[in-house]
C-alpha positions, 0 to 999 in steps of 0.5 A: 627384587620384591624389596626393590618393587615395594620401594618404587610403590613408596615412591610413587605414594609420596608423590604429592598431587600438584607436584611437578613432574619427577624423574628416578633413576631405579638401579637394578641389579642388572640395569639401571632404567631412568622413569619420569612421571607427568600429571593429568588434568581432565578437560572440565579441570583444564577449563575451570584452572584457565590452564592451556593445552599446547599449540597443536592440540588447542580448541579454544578457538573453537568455542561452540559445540551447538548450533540454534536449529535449523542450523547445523555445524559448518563442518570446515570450521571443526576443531581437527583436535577434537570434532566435538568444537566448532567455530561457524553454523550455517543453514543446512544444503537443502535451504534455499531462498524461496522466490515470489511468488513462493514463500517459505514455511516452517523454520527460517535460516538467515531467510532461508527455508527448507520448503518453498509454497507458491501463494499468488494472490499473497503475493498480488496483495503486496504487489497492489492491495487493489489487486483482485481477480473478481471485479463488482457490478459496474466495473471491469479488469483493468487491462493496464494494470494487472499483476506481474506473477498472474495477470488474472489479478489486477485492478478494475475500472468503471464501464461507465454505463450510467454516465452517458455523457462524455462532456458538460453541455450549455444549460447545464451541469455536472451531477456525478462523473465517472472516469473509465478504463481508458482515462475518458471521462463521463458525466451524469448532467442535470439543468443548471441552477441559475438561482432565485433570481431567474424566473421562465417567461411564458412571453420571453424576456423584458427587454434588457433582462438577463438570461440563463439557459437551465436545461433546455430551458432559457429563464430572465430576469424579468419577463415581458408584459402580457399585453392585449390585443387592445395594445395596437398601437405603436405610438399614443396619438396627440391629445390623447391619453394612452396606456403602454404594454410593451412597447405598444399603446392603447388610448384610453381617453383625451387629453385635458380641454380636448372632448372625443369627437366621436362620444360627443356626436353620440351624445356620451 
């Protein structure tokens, strides 16, 4: 029996490393016992030999054994042969897509996060950048365009309160304009500029002199003369030598081979 024990660990000794499988039939005195021997590779050396496993205990369709955070293993995706393979991550159960006007902090999965933080003027910002909830001096909140999410936030418009007219009258013209909350639009006026060319006329206007209202004001193109008293007459009399003003005359003298009666009896 011992002879026969030191002849099975010669055997087993000669067996070479990359050998194939081998098969001895060891004969006993009492019963004969068939051995077969198979080799054994480590997991790195399966690998690094591109060697294969059999069907039903192959993970190569598993290739990942780590996941980027915040993302965890997908636990149906698992190797059944070996848990430490996988083939899918997905975001943990607890992430959640966060709503306006909500945003997500700390670490996003596939726009995901795990906390979700109410922030409504971020979110009136991107609605409208014009979007506030403290409107300056002269303005007023807007009631038609305000935010979705808080109504508090919203453009402002103009009161207006310094243009008190509402159209552009006769004689003059508009210096500034402002349009309200309710699209009405108002205007700050001043007098016309009728130009170089209009003067104001104490006496009105020449006869067929142009015109141009400035204000309250109406201005001509040329002015009527500023005639005496002396300039009574409506016509100049016969053999008579007249000035004229406006229409009006008033003699000045006789005409040539004619004397005034009226000097020549006054000895003048």
């Amino acid at each position: 029996m011992r002879k026969t024990f030191y002849t099975l660990c010669a055997l087993l000794w000669a067996v070479p490393a990359l050998g194939a499988p081998l098969s001895l039939d060891i004969h006993t005195p009492t019963s004969p016992k068939p051995m077969q021997f198979a080799k054994v590779y480590f997991l790195p050396d399966w690998r690094q030999n591109d060697l294969s496993l059999d069907e039903d205990t192959d993970c190569s369709s598993y290739p990942l054994t780590s996941c980027k955070p915040p993302m965890v293993p997908d636990a149906s995706s698992r190797c059944p042969f070996n848990s430490l393979f996988f083939s899918r991550c997905l975001c943990p159960e607890n992430y959640k897509i966060c709503e306006l006007p909500t945003y997500g902090s700390g670490l996003a999965c596939d726009g995901k996060y795990q906390t979700c933080e109410e922030d409504t003027e971020r979110a009136c910002k991107e609605q409208n950048p014009n979007y506030t909830n403290s409107c300056p001096a002269g303005t007023e909140p807007d009631p038609n365009k305000r935010c979705s999410y808080d109504s508090s936030y919203g453009e402002c418009c103009n009161t207006c309160a310094n243009y008190p007219d509402t159209e552009i009258k006769d004689g003059y013209e508009a210096s500034g304009k402002c349009i309200d909350c309710n699209g009405v639009t108002h205007y700050q006026l001043k007098p016309k500029d009728c130009g170089s060319g209009f003067v104001h006329c104490d006496n009105g206007g020449a006869p067929g002199a142009q015109e141009c209202k400035s204000g309250e004001d109406v201005l001509y193109s040329n002015c009527k003369a500023n005639c005496s008293a002396e300039y009574n007459l409506s016509s100049c009399p016969a053999h008579v030598v007249c000035e004229e003003c406006d229409g009006k005359y008033k003699p000045t003298g006789c005409a040539a081979n004619y004397i005034d009666e009226e000097k020549y009896w006054n000895g003048e």
